[in-house]
C-alpha positions in Angstrom: 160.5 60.4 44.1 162.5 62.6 41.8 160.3 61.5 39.1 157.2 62.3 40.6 158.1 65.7 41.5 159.5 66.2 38.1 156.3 64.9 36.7 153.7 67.1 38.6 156.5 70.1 37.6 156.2 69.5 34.3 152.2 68.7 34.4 151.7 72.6 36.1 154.0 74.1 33.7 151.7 72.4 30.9 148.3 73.4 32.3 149.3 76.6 33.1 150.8 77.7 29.6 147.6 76.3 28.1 145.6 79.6 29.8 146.9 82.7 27.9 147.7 85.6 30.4 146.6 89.5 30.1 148.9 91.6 31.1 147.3 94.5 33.4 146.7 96.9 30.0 144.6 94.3 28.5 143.2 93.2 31.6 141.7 96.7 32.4 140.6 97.1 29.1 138.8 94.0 29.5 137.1 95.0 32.6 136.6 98.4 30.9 134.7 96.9 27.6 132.9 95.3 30.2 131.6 98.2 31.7 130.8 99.7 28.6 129.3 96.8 27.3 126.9 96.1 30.1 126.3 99.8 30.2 126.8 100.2 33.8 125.9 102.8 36.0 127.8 104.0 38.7 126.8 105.0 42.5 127.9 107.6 44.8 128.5 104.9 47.9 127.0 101.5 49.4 124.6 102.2 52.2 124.8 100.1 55.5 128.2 98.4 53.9 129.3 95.3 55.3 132.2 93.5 53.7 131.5 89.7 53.0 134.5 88.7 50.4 136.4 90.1 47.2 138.2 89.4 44.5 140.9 91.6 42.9 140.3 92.3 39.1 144.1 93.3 38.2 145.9 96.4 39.7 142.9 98.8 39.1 139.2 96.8 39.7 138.2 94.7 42.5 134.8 93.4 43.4 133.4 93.8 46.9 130.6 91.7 47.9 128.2 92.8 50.8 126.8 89.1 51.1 126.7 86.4 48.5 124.2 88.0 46.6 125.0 91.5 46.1 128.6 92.3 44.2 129.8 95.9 43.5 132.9 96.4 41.0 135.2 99.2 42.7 137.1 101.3 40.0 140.3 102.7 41.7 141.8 106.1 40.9 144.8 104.8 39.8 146.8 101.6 39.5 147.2 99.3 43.2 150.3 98.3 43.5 150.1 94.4 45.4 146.4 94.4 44.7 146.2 91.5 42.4 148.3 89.4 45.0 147.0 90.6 48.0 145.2 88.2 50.1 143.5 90.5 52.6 142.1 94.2 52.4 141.4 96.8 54.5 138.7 99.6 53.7 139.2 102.8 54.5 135.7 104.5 55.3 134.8 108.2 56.0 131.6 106.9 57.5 131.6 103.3 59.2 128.4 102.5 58.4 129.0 102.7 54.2 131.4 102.9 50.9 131.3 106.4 49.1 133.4 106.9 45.8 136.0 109.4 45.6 136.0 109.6 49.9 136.9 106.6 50.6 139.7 104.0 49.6 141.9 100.9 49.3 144.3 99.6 51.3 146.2 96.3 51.9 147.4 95.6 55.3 151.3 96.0 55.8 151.7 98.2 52.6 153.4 101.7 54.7 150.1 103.1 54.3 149.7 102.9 50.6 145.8 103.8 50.2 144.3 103.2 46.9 140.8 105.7 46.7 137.8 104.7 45.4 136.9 106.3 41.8 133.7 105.0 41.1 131.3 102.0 42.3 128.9 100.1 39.9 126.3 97.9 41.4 126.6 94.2 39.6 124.3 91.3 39.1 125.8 87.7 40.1 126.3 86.9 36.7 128.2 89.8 35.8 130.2 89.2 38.7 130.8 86.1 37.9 131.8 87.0 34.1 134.5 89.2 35.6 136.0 87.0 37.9 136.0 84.4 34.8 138.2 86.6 32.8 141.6 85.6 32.0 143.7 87.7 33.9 147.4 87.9 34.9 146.8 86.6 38.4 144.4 83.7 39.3 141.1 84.4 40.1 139.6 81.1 40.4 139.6 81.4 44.4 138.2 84.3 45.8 139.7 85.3 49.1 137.4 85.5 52.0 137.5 88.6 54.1 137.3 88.0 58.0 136.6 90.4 60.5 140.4 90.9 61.2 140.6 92.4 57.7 138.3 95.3 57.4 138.8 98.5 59.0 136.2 101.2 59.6 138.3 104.4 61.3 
């Protein structure tokens, strides 16, 4: 049994130091070249938002999806501390019925209130979206975390 375990230990520590990790500067500048490289523009807020799932992008960039189809990356004001290993969300909305940049924010449940606002929003295709999540990053980002209804908070 000991072997087993021992051989499955070494098998991860193998597969995992075969995927080189960003740290969160490189990541962002990923993300960032991204941006620049796509030459996306942003937009003030989401209309009739309604969060479907996410994935966190590092410290400073998550993407929110409305439905399967329609992906936003969210540009934070400033780093997230807990983002990249968070496994739920909550949004923080001015107006319950949509997003809006710079008025709303961030948060992740059972963080002493630590809210994380909203910088800018940039619409995204579903290959983009996909592109970014494929990025190496410091966390992984293979499995997107689903948000349920428990997990979103319109005040």
């Amino acid at each position: 049994m000991k072997n087993i375990v021992l051989a499955v230990l070494v098998i991860l520590l193998i597969s995992c130091s075969s995927r080189p990790l960003l740290s969160n500067q490189q990541w962002q500048a990923e993300v960032a070249a991204k941006v620049s490289q796509w030459q996306l523009e942003t937009v003030d807020s989401i209309t009739a938002f309604s969060l479907s799932s996410w994935s966190s992008l590092g410290e400073k960039y998550l993407i929110l999806r409305t439905n399967p189809f329609t992906p936003y990356l969210i540009e934070l004001n400033a780093r997230c501390p807990g983002l990249s290993f968070a496994n739920a969300i909550l949004t923080n909305q001015f107006s319950s019925t949509s997003l809006s940049a710079k008025f709303d924010s961030i948060a992740i449940p059972g963080d002493a209130g630590l809210s994380c606002q909203i910088s800018k929003i940039y619409p995204l295709t579903r290959e983009q979206d996909k592109e970014l999540v494929g990025l190496d990053s410091p966390i992984d980002t293979d499995a997107s975390p689903d948000v349920d209804a428990n997990s979103v908070s319109n005040p």
